[in-house]
Every structure is written in C-alpha cells, then in structure tokens.
C-alpha positions in Angstrom: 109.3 70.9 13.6 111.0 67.3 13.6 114.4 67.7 11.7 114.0 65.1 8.2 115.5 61.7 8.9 117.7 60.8 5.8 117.9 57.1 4.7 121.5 55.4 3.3 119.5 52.9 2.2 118.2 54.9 -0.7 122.1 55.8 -1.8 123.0 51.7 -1.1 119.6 51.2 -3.5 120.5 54.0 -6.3 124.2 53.0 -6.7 123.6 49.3 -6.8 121.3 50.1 -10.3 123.7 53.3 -11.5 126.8 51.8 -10.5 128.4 55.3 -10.3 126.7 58.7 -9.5 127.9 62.5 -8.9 127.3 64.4 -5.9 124.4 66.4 -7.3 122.7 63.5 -7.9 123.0 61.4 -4.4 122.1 64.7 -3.3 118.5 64.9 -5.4 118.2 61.1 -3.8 118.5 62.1 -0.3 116.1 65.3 -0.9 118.8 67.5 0.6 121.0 70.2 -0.2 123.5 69.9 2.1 126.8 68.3 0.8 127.7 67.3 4.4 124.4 65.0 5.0 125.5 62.9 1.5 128.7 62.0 3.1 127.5 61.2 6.0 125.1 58.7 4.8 127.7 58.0 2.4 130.4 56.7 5.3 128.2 54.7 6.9 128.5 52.7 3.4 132.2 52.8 2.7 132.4 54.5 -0.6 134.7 55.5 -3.0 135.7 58.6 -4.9 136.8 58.3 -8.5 140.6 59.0 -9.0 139.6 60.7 -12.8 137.2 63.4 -13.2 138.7 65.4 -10.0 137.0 63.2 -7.7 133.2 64.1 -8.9 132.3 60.4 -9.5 131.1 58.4 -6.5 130.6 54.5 -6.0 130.5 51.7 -3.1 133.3 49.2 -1.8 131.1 46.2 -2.4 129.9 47.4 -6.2 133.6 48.1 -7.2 135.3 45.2 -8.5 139.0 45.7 -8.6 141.2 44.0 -11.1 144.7 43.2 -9.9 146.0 46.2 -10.1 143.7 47.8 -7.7 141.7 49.8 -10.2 137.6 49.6 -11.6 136.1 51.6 -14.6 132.9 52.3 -15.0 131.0 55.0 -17.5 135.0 56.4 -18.1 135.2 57.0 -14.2 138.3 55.4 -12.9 138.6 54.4 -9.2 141.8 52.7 -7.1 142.1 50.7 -4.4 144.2 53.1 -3.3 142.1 56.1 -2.7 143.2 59.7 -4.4 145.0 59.7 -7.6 148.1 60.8 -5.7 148.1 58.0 -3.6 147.7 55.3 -6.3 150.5 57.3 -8.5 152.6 56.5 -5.5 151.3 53.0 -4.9 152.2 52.1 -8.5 155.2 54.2 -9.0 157.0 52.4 -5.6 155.5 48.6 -6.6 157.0 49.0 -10.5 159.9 46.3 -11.1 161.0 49.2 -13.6 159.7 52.4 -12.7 157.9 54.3 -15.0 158.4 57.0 -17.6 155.2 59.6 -17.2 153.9 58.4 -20.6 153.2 54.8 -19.5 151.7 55.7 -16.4 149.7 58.0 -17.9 148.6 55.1 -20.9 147.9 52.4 -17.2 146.0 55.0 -15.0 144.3 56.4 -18.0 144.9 59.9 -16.6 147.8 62.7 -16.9 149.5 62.0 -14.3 153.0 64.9 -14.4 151.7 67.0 -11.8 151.0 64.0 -9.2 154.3 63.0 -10.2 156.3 66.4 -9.3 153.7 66.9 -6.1 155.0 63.4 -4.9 158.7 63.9 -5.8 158.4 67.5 -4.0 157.2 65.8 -0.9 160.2 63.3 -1.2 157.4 60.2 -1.5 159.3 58.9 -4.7 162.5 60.0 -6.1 163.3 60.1 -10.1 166.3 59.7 -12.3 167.4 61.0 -15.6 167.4 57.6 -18.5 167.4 57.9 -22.1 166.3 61.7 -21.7 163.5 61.3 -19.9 162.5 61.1 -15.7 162.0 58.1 -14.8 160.3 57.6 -11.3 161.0 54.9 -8.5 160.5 54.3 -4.9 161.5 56.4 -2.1 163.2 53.5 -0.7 166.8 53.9 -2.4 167.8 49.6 -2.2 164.4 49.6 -4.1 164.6 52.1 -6.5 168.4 51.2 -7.5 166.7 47.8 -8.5 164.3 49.2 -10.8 166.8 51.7 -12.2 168.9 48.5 -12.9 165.6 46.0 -14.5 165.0 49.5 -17.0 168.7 49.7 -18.2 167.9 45.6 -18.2 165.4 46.3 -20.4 166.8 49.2 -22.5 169.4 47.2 -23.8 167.6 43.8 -24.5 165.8 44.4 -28.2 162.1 43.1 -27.9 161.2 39.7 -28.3 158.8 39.1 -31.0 155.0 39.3 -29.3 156.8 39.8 -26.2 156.4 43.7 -25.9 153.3 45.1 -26.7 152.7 48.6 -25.3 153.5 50.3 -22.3 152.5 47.2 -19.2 154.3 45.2 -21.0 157.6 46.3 -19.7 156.2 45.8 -15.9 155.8 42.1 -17.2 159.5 41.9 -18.7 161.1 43.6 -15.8 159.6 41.6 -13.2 160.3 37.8 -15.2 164.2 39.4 -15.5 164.3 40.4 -11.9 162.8 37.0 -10.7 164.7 34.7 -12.6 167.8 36.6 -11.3 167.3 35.2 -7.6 166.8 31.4 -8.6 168.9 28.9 -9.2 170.2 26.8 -12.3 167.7 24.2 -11.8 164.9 26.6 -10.6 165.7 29.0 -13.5 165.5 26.7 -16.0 162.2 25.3 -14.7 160.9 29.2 -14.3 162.0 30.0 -18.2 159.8 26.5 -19.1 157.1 27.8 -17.3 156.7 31.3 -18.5 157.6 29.9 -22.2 154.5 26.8 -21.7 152.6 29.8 -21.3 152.9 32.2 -24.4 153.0 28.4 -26.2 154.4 28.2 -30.2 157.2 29.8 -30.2 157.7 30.9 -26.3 161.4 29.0 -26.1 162.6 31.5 -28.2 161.2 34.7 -26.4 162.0 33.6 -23.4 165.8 32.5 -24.2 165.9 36.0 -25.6 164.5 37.7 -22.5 166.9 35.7 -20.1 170.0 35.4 -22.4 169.8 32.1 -22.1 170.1 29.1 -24.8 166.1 28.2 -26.5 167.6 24.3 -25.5 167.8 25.2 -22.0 164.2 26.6 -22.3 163.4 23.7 -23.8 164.5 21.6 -21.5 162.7 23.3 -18.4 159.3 23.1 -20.2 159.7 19.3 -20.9 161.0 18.8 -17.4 158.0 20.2 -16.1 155.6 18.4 -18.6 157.1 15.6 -17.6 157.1 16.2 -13.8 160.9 15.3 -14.1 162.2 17.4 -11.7 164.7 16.8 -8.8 162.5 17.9 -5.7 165.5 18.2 -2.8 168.1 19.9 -5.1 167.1 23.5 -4.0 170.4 24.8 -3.9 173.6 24.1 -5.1 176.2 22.0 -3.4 177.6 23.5 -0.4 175.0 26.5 -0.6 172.9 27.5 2.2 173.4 28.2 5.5 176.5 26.2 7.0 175.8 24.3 10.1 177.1 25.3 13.4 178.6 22.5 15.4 178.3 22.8 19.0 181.5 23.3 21.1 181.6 20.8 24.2 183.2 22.0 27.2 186.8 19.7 27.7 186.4 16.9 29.3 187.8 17.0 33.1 190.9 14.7 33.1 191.6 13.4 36.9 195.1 14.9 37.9 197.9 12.3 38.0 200.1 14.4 40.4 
C-alpha cells in the first residue's frame, strides 16, 4: 500500500481564506490524524503559534502583519514576533524605557501575564524592583534596568500633562521623550521639544514644556525654528565639547654638535 502523500499547499490555501486555524482543523485539511504530519507540513511554511489561547491558534509568517510592536490580532488570537508569550514578555519587559508594572503589560499584550513574569524573574531573564508598592520589572542588564528605574521615578513625580497620558502605553511614550531629550543638547533639545509639540498641535508647547521642565517659550521657539528651517546646521555641540584633538609629538630635531 503506497503511504498518503500530504500536500502544504492545502494548509498555505486554507489559512490564506481563514487567516487563523486550530490544530484540529489543519488536521481535518490534511485528512490526517497525526499531530506530527501538520507540523511538518506546517514548517515547510514558516508558521506561527498564537501567544493567547495557550498556543492552540495557528497562522503563517507572510499572512501575519505585525504592527510595531511585533504583535497581530486576529478573531481575539494574539501572535508576537517574538514567538511564546514568555519570550515576548521578555522582549518587551527588557525594551521598556520604564519598565512595566504587571497591570500595564497585561492591558499591551492583552493577556495575564504574572506567571510569565515570576517564570522569567526565576530564571534571572529580567530582574524587578519594589516602586510605589508594586513590582516593577526591567532588564536583566543592570546599566539598563537602573535607567528605567530612573525614567519611572521620572515619571512618578511629573503630574500628567493634559491629553498627554492616556492609559497604560502612554507612559512607554513619556518615558522614552524624557530619556531622549536627556542626551541632546541645548540647541538639539529645543528643536526635539518643537518637534514632538508640532505634533500633538494646539496646545502641544505647553505639554511638552511640562514633560521636559522646560519654559512653553523655549518650546516655542524650537517649533518656529524648525517651521522656519532656521536652524544652525554645524553647532552640534557646545563650544569646546567633543572629542579633543591629539597633536602629534615630532621627534627633536638633531642639532649638529658644536664641540
């Protein structure tokens, strides 16, 4: 008897007009019952496995379409560019200008996410901290966690700017803008807080001065600068900043002996 030659194509065919399926159901495509000869067909694909739903949900690379964050949502199955849900708690968790408090991971990945938290903090993949009550969680990396622990106090004592902080992301947004503007200089800073004020328009000098303690003038001033294109090109540090140069040492001169 000649063993039954099973077809990807028909998966490729059924997810491209389903978008998602479950195992059960790839495996009533194929005509087989073996879990084994669905993933096979499957890998030769490239597919994904939700990161919700305990991994039941099953889709293509090329049908998922990632936001920029790295996840897809289809039918109220959630998938990561990441892979597992405990790998795209960690991806997220280490990437976070702030961190994250389990609530407002739990509102972005649209799943509970306390037991991949502990599991990860067990294996020593992240690391968490004690703030305001609550565990926040950081990167492994301690230079990079100390900097989000630093952006969240940032952002703990800074009262919200009006239409600046809606829910949980929002702090992501604020923490990164505070972090940023940190490592520019006077002229770049004031140019960056135009920028990010042109782009929340009426009334953006004033969340932005807010955000970055500065004066709503100076704000002001960056985003006419800019709308202007008045902006001094070669002054990208400060006087006397930068790296100093190094003047080469010539070897004396030989001077012909007199005696």
């Amino acid at each position: 008897m000649r063993p039954a030659i099973f077809s990807a194509d028909s998966l490729r065919q059924f997810l491209h007009k389903n978008r998602i399926a479950t195992l059960p159901e790839l495996k009533l495509v194929l005509g087989t019952q073996a879990d084994i000869t669905v993933f096979r067909k499957l890998k030769e694909l490239s597919y994904r496995a939700s990161y919700s739903h305990r991994g039941s949900f099953y889709t293509l690379d090329e049908i998922a379409d990632f936001d920029q964050r790295g996840l897809w949502s289809f039918a109220s199955a959630w998938f990561s560019r990441y892979g597992t849900l405990l790998a795209t708690v960690q991806a997220f968790v280490t990437k976070a200008p702030a961190g994250y408090f389990v609530s407002e991971l739990d509102a972005v990945l649209h799943v509970p996410v306390k037991e991949p938290l502990l599991q990860l903090v067990r294996q020593g993949k992240i690391a968490r901290q004690t703030v305001a009550g609550l565990y926040l969680y950081g990167a492994d990396d301690r230079e990079q966690r100390q900097r989000q622990w630093l952006a969240r106090e940032v952002l703990r004592q800074q009262p919200a700017a009006g239409g600046l902080r809606p829910p949980h992301v929002a702090d992501e947004v604020r923490a990164a803008i505070i972090l940023f503007a940190s490592l520019l200089d006077e002229q770049q800073g004031r140019l960056y807080a135009g920028l990010e004020s042109l782009q929340r328009g009426r009334g953006g000098d004033r969340q932005i001065a807010e955000l970055l303690h500065l004066d709503p003038h100076t704000v002001a001033k960056g985003r006419q600068q800019l709308l202007a294109q008045k902006v001094e090109v070669d002054r990208v540090r400060h006087v006397g900043g930068g790296r100093q140069r190094v003047e080469k040492k010539r070897p004396p001169s030989s001077v012909p002996s007199t005696s």
